[in-house]
C-alpha positions as CSV (number, residue, x, y, z in Angstrom):
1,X,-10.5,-3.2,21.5
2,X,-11.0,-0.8,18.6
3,X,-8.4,-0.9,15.7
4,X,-8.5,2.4,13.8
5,X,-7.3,3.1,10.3
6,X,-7.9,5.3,7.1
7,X,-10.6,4.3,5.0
8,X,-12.0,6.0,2.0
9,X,-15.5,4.7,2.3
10,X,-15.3,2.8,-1.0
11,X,-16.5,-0.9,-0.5
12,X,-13.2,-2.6,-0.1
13,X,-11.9,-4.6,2.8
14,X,-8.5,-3.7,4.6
15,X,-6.6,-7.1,4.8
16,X,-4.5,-6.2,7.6
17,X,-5.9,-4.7,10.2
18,X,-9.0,-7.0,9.9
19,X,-6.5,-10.1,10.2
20,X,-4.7,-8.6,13.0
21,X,-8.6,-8.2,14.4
22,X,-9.4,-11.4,13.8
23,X,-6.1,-12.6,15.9
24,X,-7.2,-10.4,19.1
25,X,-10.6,-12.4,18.9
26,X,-9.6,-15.8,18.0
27,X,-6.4,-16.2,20.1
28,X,-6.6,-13.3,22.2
29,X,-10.1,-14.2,23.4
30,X,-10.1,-9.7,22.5
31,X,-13.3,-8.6,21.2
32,X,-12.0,-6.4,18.7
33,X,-12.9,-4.1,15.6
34,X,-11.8,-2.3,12.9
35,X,-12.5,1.3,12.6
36,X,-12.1,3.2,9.1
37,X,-11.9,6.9,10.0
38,X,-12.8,8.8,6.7
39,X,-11.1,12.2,6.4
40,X,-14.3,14.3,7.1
41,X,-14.8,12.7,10.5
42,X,-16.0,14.5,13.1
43,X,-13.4,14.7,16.1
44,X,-16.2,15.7,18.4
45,X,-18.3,12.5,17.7
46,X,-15.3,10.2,17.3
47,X,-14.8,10.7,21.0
48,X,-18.0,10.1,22.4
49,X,-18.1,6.5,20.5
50,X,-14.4,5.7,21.9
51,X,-15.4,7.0,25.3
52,X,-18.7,5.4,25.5
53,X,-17.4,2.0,24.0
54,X,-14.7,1.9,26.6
55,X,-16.6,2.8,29.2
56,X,-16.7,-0.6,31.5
57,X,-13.6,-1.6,28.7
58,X,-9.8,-1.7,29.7
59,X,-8.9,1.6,27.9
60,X,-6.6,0.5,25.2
61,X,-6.5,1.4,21.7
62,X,-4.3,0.6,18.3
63,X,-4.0,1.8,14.9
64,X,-2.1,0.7,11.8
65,X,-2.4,2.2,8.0
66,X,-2.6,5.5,8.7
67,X,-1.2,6.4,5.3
68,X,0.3,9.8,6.9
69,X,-2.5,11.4,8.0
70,X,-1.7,14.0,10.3
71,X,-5.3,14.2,12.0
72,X,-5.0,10.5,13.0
73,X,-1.6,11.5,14.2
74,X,-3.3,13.9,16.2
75,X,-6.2,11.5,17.2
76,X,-3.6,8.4,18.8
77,X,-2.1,11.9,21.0
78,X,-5.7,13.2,22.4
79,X,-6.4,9.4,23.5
80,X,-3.3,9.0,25.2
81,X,-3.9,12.4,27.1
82,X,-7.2,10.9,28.0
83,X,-5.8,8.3,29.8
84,X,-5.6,5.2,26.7
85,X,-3.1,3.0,26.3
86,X,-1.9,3.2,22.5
87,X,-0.8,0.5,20.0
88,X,0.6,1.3,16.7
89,X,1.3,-1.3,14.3
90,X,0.7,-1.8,10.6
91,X,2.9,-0.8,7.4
92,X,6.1,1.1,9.0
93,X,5.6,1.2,12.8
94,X,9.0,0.9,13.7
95,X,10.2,3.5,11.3
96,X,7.1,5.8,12.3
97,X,8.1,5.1,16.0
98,X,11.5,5.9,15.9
99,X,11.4,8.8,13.9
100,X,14.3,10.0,11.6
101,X,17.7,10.0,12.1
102,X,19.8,12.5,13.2
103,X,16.0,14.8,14.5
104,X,17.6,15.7,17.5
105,X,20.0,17.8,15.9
106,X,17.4,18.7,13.0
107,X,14.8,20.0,14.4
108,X,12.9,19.9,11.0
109,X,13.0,16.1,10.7
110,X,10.2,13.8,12.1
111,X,10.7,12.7,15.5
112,X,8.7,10.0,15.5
113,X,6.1,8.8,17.6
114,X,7.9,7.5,21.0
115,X,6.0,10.1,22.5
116,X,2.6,8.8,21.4
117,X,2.7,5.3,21.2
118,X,2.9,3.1,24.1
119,X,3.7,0.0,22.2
120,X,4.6,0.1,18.0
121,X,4.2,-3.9,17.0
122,X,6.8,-4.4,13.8
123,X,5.9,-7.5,11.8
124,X,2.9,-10.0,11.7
125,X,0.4,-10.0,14.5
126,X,1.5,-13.4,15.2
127,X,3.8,-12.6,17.9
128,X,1.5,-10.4,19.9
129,X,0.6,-11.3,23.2
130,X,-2.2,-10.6,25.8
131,X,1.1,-9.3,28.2
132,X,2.3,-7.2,25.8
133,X,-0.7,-4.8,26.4
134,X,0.8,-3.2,29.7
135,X,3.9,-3.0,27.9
136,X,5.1,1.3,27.9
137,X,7.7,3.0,25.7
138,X,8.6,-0.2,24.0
139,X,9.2,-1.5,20.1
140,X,8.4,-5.3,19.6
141,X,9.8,-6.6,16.8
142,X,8.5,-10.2,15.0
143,X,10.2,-11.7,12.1
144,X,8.1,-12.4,8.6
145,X,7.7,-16.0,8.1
146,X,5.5,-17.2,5.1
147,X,3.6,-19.7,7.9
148,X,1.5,-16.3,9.4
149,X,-2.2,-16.2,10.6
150,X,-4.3,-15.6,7.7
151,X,-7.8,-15.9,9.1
152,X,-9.9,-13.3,8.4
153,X,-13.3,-11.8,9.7
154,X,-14.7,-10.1,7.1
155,X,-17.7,-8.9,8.9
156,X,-15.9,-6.8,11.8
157,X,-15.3,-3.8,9.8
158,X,-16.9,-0.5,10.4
159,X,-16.7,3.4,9.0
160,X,-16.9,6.5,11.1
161,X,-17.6,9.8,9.6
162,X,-20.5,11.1,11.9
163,X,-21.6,8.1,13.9
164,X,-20.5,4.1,13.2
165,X,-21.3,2.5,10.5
166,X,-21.3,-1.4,9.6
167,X,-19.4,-2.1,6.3
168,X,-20.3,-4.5,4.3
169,X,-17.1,-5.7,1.9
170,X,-17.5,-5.9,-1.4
171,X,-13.7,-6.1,-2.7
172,X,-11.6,-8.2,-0.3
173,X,-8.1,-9.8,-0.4
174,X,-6.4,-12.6,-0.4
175,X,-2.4,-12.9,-0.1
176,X,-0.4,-14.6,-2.4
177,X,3.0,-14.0,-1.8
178,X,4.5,-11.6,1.4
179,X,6.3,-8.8,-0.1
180,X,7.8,-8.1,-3.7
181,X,10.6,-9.5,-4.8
182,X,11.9,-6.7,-6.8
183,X,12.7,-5.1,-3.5
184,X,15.6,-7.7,-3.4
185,X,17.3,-5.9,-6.6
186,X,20.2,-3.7,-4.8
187,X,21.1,-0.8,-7.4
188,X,22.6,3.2,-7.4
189,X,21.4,6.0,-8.7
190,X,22.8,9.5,-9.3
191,X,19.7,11.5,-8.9
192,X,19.9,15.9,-9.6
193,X,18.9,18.2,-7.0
194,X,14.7,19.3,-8.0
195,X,14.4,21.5,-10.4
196,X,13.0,24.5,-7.7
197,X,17.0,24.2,-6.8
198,X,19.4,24.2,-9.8
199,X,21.6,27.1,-10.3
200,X,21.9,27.2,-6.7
201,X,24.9,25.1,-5.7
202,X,23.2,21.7,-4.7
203,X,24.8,18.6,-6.1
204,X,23.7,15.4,-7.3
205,X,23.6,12.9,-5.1
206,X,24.3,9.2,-5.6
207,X,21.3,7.2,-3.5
208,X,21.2,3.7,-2.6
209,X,17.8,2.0,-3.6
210,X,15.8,-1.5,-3.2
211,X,13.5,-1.9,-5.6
212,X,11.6,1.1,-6.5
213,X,13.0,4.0,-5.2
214,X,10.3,5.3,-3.5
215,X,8.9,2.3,-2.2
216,X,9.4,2.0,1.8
217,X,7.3,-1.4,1.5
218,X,11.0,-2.5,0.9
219,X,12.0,-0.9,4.0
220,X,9.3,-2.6,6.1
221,X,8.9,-6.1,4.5
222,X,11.3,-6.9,2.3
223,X,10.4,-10.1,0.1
224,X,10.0,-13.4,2.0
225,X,8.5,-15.7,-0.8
226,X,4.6,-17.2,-2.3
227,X,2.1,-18.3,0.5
228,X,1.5,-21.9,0.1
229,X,-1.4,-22.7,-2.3
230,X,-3.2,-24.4,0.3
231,X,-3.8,-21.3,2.6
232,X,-4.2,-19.0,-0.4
233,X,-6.9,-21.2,-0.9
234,X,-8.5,-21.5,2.6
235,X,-8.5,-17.3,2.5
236,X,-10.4,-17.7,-0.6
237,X,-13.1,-19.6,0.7
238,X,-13.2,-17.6,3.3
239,X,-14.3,-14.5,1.4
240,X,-18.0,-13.4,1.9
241,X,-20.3,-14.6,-1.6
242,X,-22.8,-12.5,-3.3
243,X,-25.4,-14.3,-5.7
244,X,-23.6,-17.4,-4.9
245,X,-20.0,-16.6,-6.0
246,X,-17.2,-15.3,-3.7
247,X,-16.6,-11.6,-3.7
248,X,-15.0,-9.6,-6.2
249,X,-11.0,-10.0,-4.3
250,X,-7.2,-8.4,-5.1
251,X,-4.9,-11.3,-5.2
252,X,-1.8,-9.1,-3.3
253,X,1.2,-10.2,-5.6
254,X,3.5,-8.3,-7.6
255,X,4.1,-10.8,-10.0
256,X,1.3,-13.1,-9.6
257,X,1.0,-14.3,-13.2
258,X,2.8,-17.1,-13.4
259,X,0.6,-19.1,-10.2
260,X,-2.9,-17.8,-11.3
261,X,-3.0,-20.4,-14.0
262,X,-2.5,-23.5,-11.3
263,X,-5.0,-21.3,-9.0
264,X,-7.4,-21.1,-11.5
265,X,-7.5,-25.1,-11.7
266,X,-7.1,-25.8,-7.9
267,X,-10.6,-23.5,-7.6
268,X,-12.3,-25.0,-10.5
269,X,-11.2,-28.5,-9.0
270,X,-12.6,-27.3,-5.3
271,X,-15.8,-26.0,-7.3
272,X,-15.3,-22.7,-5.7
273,X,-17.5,-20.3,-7.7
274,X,-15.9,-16.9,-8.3
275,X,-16.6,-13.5,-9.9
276,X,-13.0,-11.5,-10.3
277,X,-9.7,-11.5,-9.5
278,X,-7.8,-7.9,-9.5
279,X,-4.3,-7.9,-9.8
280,X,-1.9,-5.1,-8.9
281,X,1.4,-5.8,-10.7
282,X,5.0,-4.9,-12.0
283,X,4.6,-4.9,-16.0
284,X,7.3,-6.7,-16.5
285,X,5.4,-9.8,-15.0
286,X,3.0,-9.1,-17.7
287,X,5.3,-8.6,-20.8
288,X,7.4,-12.1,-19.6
289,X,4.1,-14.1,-19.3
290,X,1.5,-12.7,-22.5
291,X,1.4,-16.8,-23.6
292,X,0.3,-17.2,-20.3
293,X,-2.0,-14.7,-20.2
294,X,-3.7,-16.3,-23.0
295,X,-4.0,-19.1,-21.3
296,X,-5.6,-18.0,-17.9
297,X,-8.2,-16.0,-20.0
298,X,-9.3,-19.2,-21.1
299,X,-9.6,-21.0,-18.3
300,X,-11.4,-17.2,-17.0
301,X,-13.8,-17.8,-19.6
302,X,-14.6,-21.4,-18.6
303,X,-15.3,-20.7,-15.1
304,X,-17.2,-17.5,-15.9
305,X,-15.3,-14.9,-14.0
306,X,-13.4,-11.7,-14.8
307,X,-9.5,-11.0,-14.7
308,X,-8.6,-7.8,-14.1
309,X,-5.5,-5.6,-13.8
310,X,-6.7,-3.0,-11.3
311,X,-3.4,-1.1,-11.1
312,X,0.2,-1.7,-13.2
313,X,2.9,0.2,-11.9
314,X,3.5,2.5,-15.0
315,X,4.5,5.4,-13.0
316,X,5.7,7.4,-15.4
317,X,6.1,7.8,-19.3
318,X,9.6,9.6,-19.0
319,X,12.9,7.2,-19.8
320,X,14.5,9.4,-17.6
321,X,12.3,9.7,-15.0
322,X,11.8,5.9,-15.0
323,X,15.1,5.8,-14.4
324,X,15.4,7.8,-11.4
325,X,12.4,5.6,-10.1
326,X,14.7,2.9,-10.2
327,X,11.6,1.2,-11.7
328,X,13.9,-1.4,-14.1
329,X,11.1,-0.8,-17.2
330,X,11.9,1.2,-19.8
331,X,9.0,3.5,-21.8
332,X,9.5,0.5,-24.4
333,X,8.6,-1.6,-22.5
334,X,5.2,0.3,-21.3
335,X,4.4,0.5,-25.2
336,X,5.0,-3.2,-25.6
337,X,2.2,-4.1,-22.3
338,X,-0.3,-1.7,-23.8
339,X,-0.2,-3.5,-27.3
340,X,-0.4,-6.7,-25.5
341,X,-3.5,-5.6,-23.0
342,X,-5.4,-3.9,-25.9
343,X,-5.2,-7.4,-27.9
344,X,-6.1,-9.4,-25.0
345,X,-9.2,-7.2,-24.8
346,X,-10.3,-7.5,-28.5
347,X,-9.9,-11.5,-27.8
348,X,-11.6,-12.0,-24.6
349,X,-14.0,-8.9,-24.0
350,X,-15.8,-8.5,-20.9
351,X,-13.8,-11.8,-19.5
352,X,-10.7,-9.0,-19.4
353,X,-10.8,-5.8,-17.7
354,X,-7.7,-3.3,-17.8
355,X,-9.3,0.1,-18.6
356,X,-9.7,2.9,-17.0
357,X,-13.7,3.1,-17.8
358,X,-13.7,-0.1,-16.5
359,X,-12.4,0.6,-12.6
360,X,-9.0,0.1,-13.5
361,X,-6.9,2.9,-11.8
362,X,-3.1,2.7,-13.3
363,X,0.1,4.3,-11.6
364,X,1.2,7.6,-12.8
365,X,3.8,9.7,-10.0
366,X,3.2,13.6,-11.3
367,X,4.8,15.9,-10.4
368,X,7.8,14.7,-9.2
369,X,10.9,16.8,-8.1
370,X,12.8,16.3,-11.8
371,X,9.7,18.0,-14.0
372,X,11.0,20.1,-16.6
373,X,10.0,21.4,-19.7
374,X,11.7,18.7,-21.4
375,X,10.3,15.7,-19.5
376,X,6.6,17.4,-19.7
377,X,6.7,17.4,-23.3
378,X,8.3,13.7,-23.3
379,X,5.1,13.0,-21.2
380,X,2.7,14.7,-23.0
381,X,3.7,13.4,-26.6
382,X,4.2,9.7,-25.9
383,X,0.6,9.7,-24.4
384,X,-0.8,11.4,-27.5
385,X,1.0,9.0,-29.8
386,X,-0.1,6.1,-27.8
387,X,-3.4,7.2,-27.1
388,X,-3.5,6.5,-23.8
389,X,-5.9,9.0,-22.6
390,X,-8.2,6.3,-24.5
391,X,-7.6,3.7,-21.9
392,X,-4.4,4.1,-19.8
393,X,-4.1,7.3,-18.0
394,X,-5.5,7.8,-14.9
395,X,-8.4,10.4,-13.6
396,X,-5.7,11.9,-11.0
397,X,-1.9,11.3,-11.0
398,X,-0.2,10.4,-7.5
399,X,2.1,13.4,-6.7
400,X,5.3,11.7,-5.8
401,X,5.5,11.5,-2.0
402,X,8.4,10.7,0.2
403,X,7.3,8.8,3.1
404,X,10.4,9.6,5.6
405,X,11.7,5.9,5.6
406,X,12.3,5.1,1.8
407,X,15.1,5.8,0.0
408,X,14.5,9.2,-1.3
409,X,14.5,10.0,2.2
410,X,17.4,9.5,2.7
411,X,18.2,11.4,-0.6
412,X,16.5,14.5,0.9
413,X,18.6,14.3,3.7
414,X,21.7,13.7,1.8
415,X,20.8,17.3,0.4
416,X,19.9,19.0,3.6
417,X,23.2,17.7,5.4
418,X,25.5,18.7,2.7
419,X,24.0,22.4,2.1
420,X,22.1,23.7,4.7
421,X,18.9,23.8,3.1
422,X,15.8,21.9,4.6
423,X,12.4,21.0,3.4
424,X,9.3,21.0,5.1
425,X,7.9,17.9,7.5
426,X,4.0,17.1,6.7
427,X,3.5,14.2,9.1
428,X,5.4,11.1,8.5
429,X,6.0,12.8,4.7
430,X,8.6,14.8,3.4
431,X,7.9,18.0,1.2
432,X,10.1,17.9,-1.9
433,X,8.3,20.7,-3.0
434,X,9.2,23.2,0.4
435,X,13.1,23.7,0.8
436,X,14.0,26.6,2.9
437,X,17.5,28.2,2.0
């Protein structure tokens, strides 16, 4: 079986789909890859390779992190006209599968993939079954448990742009805890129409949010607690090595400061040899741990391997902004993590990496739906004050984009039900930026 997703092409692993792969093989007795479709593919070509790779195959096919691309969209639709059985699973495939509510009387909304999909798989790949693959017009649904299949094969991944290639991973991951636990904070927030719409009779509306507002991992996953330090460890060791230490890997935790320290030792005790650790955080678990951080250097130092904080979810340098994010930092508290990176760098040097000319690739959400002339300037003098075009800011910002099942989705359709107006449907996103009076 072929598992497609979107890939960029860059060297990294995707965790995921090549654990669900590794399932299918191991307890499945499935032969089964992982396909990363770039976004230049060639439709033409991708169909011979599918085609000629099922040919003496039972014709079934899944896909999972499609990160809203309308052209795989379009791709799981032509294999199901061609006869395949089609599996979606992954980040959101129940949500994805059912659709939004209320489409059938808004014919705007997204309506979901029931059409499409044979199967959509919610949850770990634990609960899959070799029976389930004749299943037809049907959601399963499997509870997240921290005791999940974590075995990974980090050799069955491949790229298609033209013609298949074998990719060889070179940043892999390794979980650490199953969700984020700041999607457990419950909180309201009265957010303003965009600014395309004031003056024209649209009210605020007050929105329900857990966690970051525009998060639909929340939706999906929720928070279900740390993986136990033994299989953290057993994923480690099963990361490919290059000149002798293990693979460059993101350790996927939002707050995975305050474990890395008894990590670190358990590794050094197992005489596990590595080269770098990224983290993708909240800053907050930075600026309640900076003794800590101190610390773990150290112990970096000793073993010879780099830290790094690929990505901190700044988002924005707006209080008010922030606030609508629901994001619980304040721009305070942004200046406060930046002093405390920039000294950990002057300590520790190459040992440390946070910057931006060091791969680091920060969150910044621009534009958003609230951008005004008074936020922009907010924006644009706390950077030059902080100088964080030095070391902070990103190449590209992230335009702030509402995946249908998060709760600014549902602030969109608070608007639309309450006025009249609607906004444009790009796949599985909705365009803040398109309303139609």
């Amino acid at each position: 079986m072929i598992i497609f997703a979107h890939h960029t092409g860059e060297p990294h692993g995707i965790l995921g789909a090549q654990l669900a792969a590794t399932f299918f093989q191991q307890k499945l007795s499935i032969p089964t890859i992982v396909v990363g479709i770039k976004r230049d593919f060639s439709k033409t070509e991708l169909l011979g390779f599918v085609n000629e790779h099922y040919r003496s195959e039972k014709r079934v096919v899944a896909f999972t992190h499609l990160c809203g691309r309308k052209d795989l969209i379009e791709l799981i639709r032509e294999l199901k006209q061609e006869g395949f059985s089609t599996i979606l699973g992954g980040p959101q495939a129940r949500q994805d599968y059912k659709g939004e509510p209320e489409a059938d009387s808004h014919p705007n909304r997204f309506r979901g993939l029931k059409s499409t999909v044979d199967l959509a798989f919610q949850g770990p790949v634990d609960g899959f079954r070799a029976e389930h693959l004749s299943l037809r017009d049907t959601l399963f649904e499997y509870p997240w448990t921290k005791d999940i299949f974590l075995k990974v094969d980090w050799s069955n991944l491949y790229t298609f742009s033209d013609t298949l290639k074998k990719h060889e991973v070179q940043l892999g991951q390794v979980l650490n805890a199953i969700g984020c636990p700041y999607s457990s904070k419950v909180q309201t927030i009265v957010l303003p129409p965009p600014v395309n719409l004031r003056g024209k009779e649209v009210p605020e509306v007050k929105v329900r949010s857990k966690g970051c507002i525009f998060c639909d991992v929340s939706w999906d996953k929720g928070f279900h607690g740390p993986v136990e330090r033994d299989r953290v460890i057993a994923q480690i060791e099963g990361l490919p090595e290059l000149d002798g230490k293990k693979i460059p890997f993101e350790l996927i935790d939002e707050y995975p400061i305050r474990l890395l320290g008894k990590l670190l030792h358990v590794v050094e005790h197992q005489k596990i040899r590595l080269s770098q650790i990224n983290l993708v955080c909240r800053l907050d678990d930075i600026n309640g741990h900076v003794s800590d951080l101190s610390e773990i250097l150290l112990q970096a130092q000793k073993l010879d391997m780099k830290i790094m904080f690929a990505s901190i979810g700044f988002e924005s340098f707006s209080d008010r902004l922030l606030q609508y994010f629901c994001k619980g930092i304040t721009f305070a508290d942004i200046v406060k993590c930046v002093e405390t990176l920039r000294r950990l760098k002057d300590r520790f040097g190459s040992h440390f990496l946070y910057r931006r000319d060091e791969g680091a690739n920060h969150g910044l959400i621009r534009p958003t739906p609230w951008d005004d002339g008074e936020t922009m300037q907010e924006m644009d003098m706390n950077i030059f004050l902080n100088r964080f075009f030095e070391d902070i800011l990103p190449e590209h910002s992230t335009p702030l984009i509402i995946h249908h099942a998060s709760f600014l989705g549902d602030w969109i359709r608070e608007i639309e039900s309450a006025t009249g107006i609607t906004f444009g449907r790009d796949g599985t996103w909705i365009e803040w930026w398109n309303p139609s009076m």
